[in-house]
C-alpha positions in Angstrom: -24.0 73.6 -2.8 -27.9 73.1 -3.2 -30.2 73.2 0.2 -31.2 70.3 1.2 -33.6 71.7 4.1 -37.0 70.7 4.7 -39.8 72.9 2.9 -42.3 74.6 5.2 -44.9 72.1 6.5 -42.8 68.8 5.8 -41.6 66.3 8.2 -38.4 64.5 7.7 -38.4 62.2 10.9 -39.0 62.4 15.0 -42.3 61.5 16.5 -45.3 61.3 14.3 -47.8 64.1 14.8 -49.9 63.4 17.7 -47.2 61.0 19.6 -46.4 62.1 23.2 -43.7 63.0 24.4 -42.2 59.1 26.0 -40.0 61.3 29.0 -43.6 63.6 29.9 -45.4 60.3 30.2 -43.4 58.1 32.1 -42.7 61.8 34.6 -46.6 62.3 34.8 -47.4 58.3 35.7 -44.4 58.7 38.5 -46.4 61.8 39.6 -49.6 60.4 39.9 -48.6 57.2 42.0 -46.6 59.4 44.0 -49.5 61.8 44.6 -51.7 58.2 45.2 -49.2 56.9 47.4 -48.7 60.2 49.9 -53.0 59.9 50.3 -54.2 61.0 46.3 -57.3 63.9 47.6 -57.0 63.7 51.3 -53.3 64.7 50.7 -54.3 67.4 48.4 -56.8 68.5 50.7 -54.6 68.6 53.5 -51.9 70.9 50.9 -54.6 73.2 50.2 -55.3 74.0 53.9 -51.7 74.4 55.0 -50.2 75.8 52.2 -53.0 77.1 50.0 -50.6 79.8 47.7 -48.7 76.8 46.4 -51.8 74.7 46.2 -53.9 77.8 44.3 -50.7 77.6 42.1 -51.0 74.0 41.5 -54.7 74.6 39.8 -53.9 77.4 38.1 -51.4 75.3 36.0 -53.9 72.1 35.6 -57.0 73.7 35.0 -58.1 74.8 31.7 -58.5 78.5 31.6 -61.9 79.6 31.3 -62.8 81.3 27.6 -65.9 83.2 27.3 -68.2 84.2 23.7 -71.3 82.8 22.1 -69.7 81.3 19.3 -70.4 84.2 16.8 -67.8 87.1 15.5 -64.4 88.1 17.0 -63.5 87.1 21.2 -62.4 90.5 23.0 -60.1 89.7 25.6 -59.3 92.5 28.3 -58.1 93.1 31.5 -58.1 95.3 34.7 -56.0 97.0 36.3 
């Protein structure tokens, strides 16, 4: 029987490249009008003074994370212990 997979780098159906995800789109609009509805940045304002672990949390998975260099040769990344 002869393979009849797909070669590396070819697409035989799904979303097209670039499509979102339908399911992470409709969850992130029912996020937002919920976070609008409960008070949008007085509420998150309020979350960060009474609970600001989970609210530190909450930025660290929406904002970018930061990466450093001048544009020229290789990035070293290190950390400290």
């Amino acid at each position: 029987m002869a393979g009849g997979g797909a070669k590396p780098g070819e697409r035989r159906g799904g979303r097209q490249k670039g499509t979102p995800n339908k399911i992470n789109g409709e969850l992130k609009e029912m996020i937002l009008k919920a976070l609008n509805d409960a008070g949008g940045a007085k509420y998150l304002q309020k979350q960060a003074n009474e609970t600001p672990a989970a609210f530190l949390t909450l930025l660290g998975k929406v904002l970018p994370l930061p990466i450093g260099g001048e544009g020229k040769g290789k990035l070293t990344v290190s950390w400290e212990n």
